[in-house]
C-alpha positions as CSV (number, residue, x, y, z in Angstrom):
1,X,0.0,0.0,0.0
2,X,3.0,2.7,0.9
3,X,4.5,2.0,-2.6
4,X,1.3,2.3,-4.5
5,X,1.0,6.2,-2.7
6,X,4.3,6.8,-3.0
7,X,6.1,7.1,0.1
8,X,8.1,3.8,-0.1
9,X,9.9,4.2,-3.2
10,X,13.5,1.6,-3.3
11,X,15.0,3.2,-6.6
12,X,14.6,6.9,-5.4
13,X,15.9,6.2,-1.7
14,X,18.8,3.9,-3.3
15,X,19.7,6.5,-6.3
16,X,19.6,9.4,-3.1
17,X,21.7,6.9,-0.6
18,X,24.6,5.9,-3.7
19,X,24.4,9.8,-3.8
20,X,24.8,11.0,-0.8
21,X,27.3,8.3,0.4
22,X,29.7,8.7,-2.3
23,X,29.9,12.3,-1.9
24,X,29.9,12.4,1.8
25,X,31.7,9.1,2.9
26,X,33.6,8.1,-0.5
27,X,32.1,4.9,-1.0
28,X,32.7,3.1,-3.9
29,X,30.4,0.5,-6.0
30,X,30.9,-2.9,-3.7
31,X,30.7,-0.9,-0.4
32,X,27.6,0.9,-1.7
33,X,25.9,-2.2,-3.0
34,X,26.8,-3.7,1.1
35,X,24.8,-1.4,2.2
36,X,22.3,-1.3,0.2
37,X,21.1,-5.1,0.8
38,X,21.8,-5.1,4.1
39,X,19.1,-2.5,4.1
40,X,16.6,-5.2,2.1
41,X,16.8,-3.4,-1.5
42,X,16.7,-6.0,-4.2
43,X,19.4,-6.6,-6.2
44,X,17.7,-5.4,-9.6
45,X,17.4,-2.1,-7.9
46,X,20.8,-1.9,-6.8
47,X,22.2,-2.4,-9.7
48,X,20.4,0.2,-11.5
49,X,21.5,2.2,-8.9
50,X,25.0,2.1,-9.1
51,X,24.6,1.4,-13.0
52,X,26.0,5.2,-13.6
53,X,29.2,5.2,-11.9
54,X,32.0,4.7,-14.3
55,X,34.9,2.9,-12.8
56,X,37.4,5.4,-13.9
57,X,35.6,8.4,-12.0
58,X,35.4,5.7,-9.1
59,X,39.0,5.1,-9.4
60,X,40.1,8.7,-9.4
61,X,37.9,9.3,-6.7
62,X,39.7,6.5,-4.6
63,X,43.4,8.2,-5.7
64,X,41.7,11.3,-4.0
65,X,41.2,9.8,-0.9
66,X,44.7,7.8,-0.8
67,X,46.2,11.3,-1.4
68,X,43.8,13.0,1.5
69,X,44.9,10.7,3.5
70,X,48.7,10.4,3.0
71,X,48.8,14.6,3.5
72,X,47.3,14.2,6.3
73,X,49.3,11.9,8.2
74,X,52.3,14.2,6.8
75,X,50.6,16.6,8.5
76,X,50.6,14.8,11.7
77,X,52.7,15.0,14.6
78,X,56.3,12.9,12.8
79,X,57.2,11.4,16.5
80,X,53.5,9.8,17.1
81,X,53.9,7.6,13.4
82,X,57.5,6.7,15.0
83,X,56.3,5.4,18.1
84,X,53.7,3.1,16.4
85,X,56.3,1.2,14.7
C-alpha cells in the first residue's frame, strides 16, 4: 500500500543513498551495494543504482582519498607515526 502512494519508493531512496554516500563518505560500487542489501533493496534495484558510476571516476575518486589521507598523516605530529612502529 505505501508504494502504491508513494512514500516507499526503493529506486529513489537507493539513487539518493549511492548519492549522498559517495559524496559524503567516498564509497565506492561494492561498499555501496553492502549497504544497500543489508538494508533489504533487491538486487535489480541496486544495480540500477549504481549502473552510472563509471569505474574510472570511481578510481580517481579513490586516488583522492589515498592522497587525503597520506597529506594528512604528513601533516601529523612525525614522533606519534615513530612510536607506532
Amino acid at each position: 500500500r505505501l508504494t502504491q502512494v508513494g512514500l516507499v519508493d526503493d529506486e529513489d531512496f537507493a539513487e539518493q543513498w549511492v548519492r549522498s554516500r559517495r559524496v559524503n563518505a567516498g564509497k565506492g560500487k561494492r561498499a555501496l551495494a553492502a549497504e544497500l542489501r543489508t538494508k533489504g533493496v533487491d538486487s535489480e534495484v541496486i544495480d540500477a543504482a549504481l549502473a552510472d558510476i563509471d569505474a574510472a571516476a570511481e578510481r580517481t575518486r579513490a586516488e583522492q582519498l589515498v592522497r587525503d589521507k597520506l597529506r594528512r598523516e604528513k601533516l601529523g605530529d612525525p614522533g606519534d607515526r615513530d612510536a607506532e612502529n
